[in-house]
ZALO-823796 format. One record per residue (C-alpha): residue number from 0; x, y, z. Coordinates in nm, 2 decimals. Layout:
BEGIN
@pos=NUM | xx=X | yy=Y | zz=Z
...
END
This chain:
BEGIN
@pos=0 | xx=-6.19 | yy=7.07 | zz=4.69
@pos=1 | xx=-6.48 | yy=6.83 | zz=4.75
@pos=2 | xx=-6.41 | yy=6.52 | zz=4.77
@pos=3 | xx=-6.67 | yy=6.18 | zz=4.80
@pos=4 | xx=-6.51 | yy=5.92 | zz=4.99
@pos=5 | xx=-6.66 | yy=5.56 | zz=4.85
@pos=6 | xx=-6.61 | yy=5.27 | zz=5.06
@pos=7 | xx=-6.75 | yy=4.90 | zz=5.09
@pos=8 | xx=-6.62 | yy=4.57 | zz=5.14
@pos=9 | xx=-6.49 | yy=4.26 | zz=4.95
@pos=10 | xx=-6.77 | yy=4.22 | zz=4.65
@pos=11 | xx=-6.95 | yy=4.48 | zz=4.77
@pos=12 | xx=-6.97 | yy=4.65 | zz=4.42
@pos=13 | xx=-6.82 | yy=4.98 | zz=4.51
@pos=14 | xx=-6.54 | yy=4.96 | zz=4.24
@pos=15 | xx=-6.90 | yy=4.93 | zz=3.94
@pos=16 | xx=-7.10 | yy=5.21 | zz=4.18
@pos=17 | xx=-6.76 | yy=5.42 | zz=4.13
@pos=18 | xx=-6.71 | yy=5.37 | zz=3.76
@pos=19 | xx=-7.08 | yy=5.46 | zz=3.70
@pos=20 | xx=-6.96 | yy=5.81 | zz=3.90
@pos=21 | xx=-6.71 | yy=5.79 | zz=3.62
@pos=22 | xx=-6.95 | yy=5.77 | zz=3.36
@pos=23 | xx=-7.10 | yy=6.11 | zz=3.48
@pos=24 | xx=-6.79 | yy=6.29 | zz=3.41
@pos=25 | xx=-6.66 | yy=6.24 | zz=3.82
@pos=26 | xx=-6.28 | yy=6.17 | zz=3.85
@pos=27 | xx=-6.21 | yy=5.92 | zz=4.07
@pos=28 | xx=-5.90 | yy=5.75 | zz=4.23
@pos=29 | xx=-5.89 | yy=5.40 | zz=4.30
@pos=30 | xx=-5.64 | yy=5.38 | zz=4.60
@pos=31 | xx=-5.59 | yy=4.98 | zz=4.59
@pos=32 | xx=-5.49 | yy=5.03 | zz=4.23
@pos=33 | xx=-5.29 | yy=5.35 | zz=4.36
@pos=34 | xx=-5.07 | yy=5.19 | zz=4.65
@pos=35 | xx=-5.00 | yy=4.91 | zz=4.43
@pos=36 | xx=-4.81 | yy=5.12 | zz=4.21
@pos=37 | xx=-4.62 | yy=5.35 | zz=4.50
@pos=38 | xx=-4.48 | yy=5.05 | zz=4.62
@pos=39 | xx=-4.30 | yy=5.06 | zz=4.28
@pos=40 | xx=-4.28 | yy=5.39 | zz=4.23
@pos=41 | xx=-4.20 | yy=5.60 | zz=4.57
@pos=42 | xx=-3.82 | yy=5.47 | zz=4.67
@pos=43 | xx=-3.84 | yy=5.63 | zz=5.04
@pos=44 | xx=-4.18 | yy=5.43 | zz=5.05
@pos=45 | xx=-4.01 | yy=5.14 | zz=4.97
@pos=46 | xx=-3.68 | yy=5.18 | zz=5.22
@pos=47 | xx=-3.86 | yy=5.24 | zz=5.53
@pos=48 | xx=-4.14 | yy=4.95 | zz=5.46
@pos=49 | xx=-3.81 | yy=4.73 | zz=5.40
@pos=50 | xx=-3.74 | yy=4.87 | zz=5.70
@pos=51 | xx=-4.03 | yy=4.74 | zz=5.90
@pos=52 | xx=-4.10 | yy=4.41 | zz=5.72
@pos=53 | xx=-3.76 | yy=4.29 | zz=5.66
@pos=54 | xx=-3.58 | yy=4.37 | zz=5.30
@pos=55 | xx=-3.65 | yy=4.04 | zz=5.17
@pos=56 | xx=-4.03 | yy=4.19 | zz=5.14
@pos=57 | xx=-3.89 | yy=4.33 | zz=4.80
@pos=58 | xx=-3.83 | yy=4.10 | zz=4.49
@pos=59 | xx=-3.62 | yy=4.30 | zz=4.24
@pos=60 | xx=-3.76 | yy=4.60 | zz=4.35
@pos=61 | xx=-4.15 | yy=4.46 | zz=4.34
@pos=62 | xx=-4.33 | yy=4.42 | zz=4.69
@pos=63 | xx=-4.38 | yy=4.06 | zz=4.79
@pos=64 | xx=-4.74 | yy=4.12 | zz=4.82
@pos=65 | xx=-4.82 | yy=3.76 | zz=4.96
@pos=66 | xx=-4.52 | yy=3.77 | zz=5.17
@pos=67 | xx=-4.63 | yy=4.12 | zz=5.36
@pos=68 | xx=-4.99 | yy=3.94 | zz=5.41
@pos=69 | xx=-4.87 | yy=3.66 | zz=5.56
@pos=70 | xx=-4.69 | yy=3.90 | zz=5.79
@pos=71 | xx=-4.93 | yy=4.13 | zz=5.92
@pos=72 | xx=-5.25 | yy=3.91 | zz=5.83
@pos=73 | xx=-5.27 | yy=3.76 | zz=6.21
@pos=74 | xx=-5.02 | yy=4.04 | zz=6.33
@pos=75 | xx=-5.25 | yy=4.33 | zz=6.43
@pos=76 | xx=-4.97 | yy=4.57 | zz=6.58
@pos=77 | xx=-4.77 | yy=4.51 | zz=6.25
@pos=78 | xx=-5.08 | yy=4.56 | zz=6.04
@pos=79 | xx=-5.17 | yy=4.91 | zz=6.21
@pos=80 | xx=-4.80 | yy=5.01 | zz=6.17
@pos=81 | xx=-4.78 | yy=4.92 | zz=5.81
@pos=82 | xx=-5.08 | yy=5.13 | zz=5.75
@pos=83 | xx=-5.02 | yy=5.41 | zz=5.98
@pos=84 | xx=-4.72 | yy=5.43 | zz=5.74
@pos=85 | xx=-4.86 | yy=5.41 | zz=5.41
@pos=86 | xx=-5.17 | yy=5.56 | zz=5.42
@pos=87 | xx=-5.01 | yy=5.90 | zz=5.42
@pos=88 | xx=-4.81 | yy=5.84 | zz=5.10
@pos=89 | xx=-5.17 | yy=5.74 | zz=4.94
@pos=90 | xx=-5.33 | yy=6.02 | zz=5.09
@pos=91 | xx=-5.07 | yy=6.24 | zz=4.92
@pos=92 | xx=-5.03 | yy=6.11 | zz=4.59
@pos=93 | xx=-5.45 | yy=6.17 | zz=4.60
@pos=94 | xx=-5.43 | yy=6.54 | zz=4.70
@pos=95 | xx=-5.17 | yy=6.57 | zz=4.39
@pos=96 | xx=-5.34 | yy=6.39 | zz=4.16
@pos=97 | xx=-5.66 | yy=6.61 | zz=4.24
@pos=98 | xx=-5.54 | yy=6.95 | zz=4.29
@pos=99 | xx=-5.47 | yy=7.01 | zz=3.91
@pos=100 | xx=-5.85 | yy=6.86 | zz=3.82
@pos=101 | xx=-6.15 | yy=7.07 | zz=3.74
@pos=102 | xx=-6.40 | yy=6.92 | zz=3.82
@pos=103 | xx=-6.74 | yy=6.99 | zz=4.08
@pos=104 | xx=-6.57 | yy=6.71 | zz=4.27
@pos=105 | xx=-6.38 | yy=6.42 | zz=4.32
@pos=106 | xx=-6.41 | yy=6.07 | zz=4.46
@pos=107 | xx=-6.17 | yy=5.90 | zz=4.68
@pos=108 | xx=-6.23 | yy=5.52 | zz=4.66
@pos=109 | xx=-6.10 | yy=5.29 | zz=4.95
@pos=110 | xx=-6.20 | yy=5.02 | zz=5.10
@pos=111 | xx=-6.07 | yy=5.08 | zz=5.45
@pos=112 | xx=-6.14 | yy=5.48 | zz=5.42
@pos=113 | xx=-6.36 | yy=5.47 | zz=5.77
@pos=114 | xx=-6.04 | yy=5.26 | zz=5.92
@pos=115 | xx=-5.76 | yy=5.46 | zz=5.77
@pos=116 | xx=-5.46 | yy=5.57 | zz=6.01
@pos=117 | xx=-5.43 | yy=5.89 | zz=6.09
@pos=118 | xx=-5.79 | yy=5.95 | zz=5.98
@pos=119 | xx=-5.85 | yy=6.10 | zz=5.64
@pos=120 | xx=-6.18 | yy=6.33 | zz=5.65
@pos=121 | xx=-6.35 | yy=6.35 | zz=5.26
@pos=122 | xx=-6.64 | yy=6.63 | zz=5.21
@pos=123 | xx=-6.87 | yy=6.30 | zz=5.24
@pos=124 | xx=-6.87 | yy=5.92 | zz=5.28
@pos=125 | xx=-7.06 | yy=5.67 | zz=5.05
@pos=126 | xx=-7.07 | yy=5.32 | zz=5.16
@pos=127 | xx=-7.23 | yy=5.01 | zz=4.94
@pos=128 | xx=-7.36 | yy=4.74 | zz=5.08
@pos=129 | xx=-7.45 | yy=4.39 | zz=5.00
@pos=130 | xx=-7.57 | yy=4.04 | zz=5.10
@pos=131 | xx=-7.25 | yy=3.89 | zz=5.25
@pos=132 | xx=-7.38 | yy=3.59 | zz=5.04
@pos=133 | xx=-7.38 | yy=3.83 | zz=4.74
@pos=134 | xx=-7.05 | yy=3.91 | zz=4.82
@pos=135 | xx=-6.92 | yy=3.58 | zz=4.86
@pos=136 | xx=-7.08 | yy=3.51 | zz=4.52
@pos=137 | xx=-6.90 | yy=3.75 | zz=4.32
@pos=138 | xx=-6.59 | yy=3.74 | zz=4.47
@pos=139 | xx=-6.51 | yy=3.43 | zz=4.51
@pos=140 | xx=-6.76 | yy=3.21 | zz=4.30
@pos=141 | xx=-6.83 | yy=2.86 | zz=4.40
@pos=142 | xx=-6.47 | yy=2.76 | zz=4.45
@pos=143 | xx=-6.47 | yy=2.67 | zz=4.79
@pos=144 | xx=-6.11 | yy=2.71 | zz=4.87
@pos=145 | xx=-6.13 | yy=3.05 | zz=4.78
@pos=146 | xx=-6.46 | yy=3.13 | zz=4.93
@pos=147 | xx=-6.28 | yy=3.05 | zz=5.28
@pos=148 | xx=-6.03 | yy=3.30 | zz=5.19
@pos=149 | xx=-6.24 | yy=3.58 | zz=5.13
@pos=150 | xx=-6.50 | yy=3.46 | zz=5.46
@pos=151 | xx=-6.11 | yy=3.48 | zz=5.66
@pos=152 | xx=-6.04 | yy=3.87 | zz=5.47
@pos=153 | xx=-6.41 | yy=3.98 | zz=5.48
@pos=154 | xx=-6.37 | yy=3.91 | zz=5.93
@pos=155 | xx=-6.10 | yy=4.11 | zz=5.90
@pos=156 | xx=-6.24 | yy=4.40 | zz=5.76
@pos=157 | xx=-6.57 | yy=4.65 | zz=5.91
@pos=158 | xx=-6.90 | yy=4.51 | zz=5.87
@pos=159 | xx=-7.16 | yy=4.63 | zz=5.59
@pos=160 | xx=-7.35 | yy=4.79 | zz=5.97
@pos=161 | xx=-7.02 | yy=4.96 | zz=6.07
@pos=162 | xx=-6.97 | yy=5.16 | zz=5.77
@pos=163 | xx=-7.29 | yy=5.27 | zz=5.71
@pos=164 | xx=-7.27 | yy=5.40 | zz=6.05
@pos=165 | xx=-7.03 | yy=5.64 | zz=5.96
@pos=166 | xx=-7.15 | yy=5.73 | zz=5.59
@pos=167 | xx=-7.35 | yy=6.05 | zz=5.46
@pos=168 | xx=-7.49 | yy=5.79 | zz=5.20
@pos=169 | xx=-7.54 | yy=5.45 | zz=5.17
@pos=170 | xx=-7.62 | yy=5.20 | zz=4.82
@pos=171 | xx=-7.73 | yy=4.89 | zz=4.83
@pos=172 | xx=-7.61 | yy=4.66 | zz=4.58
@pos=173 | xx=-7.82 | yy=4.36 | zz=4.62
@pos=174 | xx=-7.95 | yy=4.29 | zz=4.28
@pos=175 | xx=-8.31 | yy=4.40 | zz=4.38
@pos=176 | xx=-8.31 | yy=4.78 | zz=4.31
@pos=177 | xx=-8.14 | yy=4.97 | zz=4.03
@pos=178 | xx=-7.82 | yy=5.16 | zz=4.11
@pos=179 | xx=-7.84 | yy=5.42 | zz=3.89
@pos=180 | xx=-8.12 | yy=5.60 | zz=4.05
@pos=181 | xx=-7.92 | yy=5.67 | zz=4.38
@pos=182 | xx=-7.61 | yy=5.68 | zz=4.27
@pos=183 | xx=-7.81 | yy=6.02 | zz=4.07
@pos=184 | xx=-7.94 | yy=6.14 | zz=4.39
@pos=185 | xx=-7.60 | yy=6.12 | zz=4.55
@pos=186 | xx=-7.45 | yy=6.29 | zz=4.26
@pos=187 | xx=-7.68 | yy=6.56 | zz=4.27
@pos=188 | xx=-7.62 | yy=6.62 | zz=4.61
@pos=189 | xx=-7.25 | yy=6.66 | zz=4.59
@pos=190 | xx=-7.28 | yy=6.88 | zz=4.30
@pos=191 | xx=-7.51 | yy=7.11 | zz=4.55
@pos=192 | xx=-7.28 | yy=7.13 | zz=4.82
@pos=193 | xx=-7.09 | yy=7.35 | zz=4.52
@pos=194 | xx=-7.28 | yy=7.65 | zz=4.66
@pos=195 | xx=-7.13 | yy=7.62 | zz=5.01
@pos=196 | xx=-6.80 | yy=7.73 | zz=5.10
@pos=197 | xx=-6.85 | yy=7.58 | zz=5.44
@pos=198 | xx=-6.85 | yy=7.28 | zz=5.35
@pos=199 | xx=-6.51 | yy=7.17 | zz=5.29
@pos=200 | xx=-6.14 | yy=7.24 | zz=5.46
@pos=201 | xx=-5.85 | yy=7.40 | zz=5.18
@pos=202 | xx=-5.62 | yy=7.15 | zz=5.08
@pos=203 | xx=-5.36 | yy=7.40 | zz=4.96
@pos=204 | xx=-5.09 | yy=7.33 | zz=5.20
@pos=205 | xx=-5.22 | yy=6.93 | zz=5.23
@pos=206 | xx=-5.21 | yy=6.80 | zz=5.57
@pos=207 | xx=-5.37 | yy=6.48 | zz=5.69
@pos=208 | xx=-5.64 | yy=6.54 | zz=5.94
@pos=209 | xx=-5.60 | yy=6.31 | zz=6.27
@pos=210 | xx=-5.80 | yy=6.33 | zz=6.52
@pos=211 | xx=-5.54 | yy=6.45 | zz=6.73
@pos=212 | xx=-5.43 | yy=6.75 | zz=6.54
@pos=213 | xx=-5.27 | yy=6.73 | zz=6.18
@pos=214 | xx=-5.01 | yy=6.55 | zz=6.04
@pos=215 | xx=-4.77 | yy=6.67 | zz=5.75
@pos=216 | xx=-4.81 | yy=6.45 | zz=5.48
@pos=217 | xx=-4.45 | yy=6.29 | zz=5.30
@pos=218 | xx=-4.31 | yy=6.41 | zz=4.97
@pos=219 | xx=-4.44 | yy=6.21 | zz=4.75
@pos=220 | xx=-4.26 | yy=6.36 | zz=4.42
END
């Protein structure tokens, strides 16, 4: 399995650089869209977060979404716990939604993949950049009460520098330069690596590779 591992921050663009993979014939697997659904879905995911945030972080059986940021938004211990819990669970529903595709490879799209706990390691890493006044731009418009939001979420998260230090490949999404053209190149590239069983790991008994050994990934089923 080779898998591209896109990344970028808040208004970045990296959700539009990943549908145009899309448009190419590339599955992909959006795993903010993902998570939000196994908080629904996976019960065991949902008793041992209960667990660490408090039951009342459920409503009905939906997650409290603004409840759990206000929790672990200032809380970094919490936050790393939370994630160190649920990344997992995300990286396993991935690997089973993959494993049946057949395709020359597969995108993994995150937006804290170079910050994800344990570690996940994809075949490559493509980061988009932009402006952060770009980014302000289109994700928050000129409402100003939301532009401080995203300014306090964006602080929060790795800067454009940090990610592109650890990418393969890097888009900038500025408005200056066409995206199709690289995204091409890329695409190319990762159809190339095809030809080289070296380079990736086999996923068929999935683990999640730390950086202190492996970790055996939940049952997600």
């Amino acid at each position: 399995m080779i898998i591209l591992g896109i990344t970028g921050g808040i208004g970045s663009g990296k959700s539009y650089v990943t549908k145009i993979f899309g448009a190419l014939g590339i599955p992909y697997y959006d795993s903010d869209d993902r998570t939000k659904q196994l908080y629904i879905e996976h019960p065991k995911l949902k008793k041992e977060l209960s667990a660490l945030l408090g039951t009342d972080v459920f409503k009905d059986g939906t997650l409290d979404r603004q409840k759990m940021a206000d929790l672990i938004f200032n809380n970094a211990e919490l936050l790393s716990r939370v994630n160190h819990l649920v990344h997992p669970y995300v990286v396993g529903d991935f690997l089973q939604w993959a494993k049946p595709l057949r395709a020359p490879y597969v995108i993994f799209e995150s937006a804290i993949l170079l910050q994800m706990d344990p570690p996940f390691h994809t075949t490559r890493v493509l980061t988009v950049s932009a402006d952060k006044e770009i980014r302000l731009s289109r994700a928050a418009g000129r409402n100003e009460v939301h532009r401080q939001s995203v300014l306090e979420r964006m602080d929060k998260q790795w800067s454009d520098k940090q990610r592109e230090a650890g990418a393969d490949f890097v888009i900038e999404s500025n408005n200056r330069k066409a995206l199709l053209p690289r995204v091409l190149e890329v695409h190319q590239t990762m159809l190339n690596l095809r030809t080289n069983n070296n380079e990736n790991r086999s996923y068929e008994n999935p683990v999640y590779w730390g950086t202190t050994g492996t970790v055996p990934l939940p049952d997600i089923k």
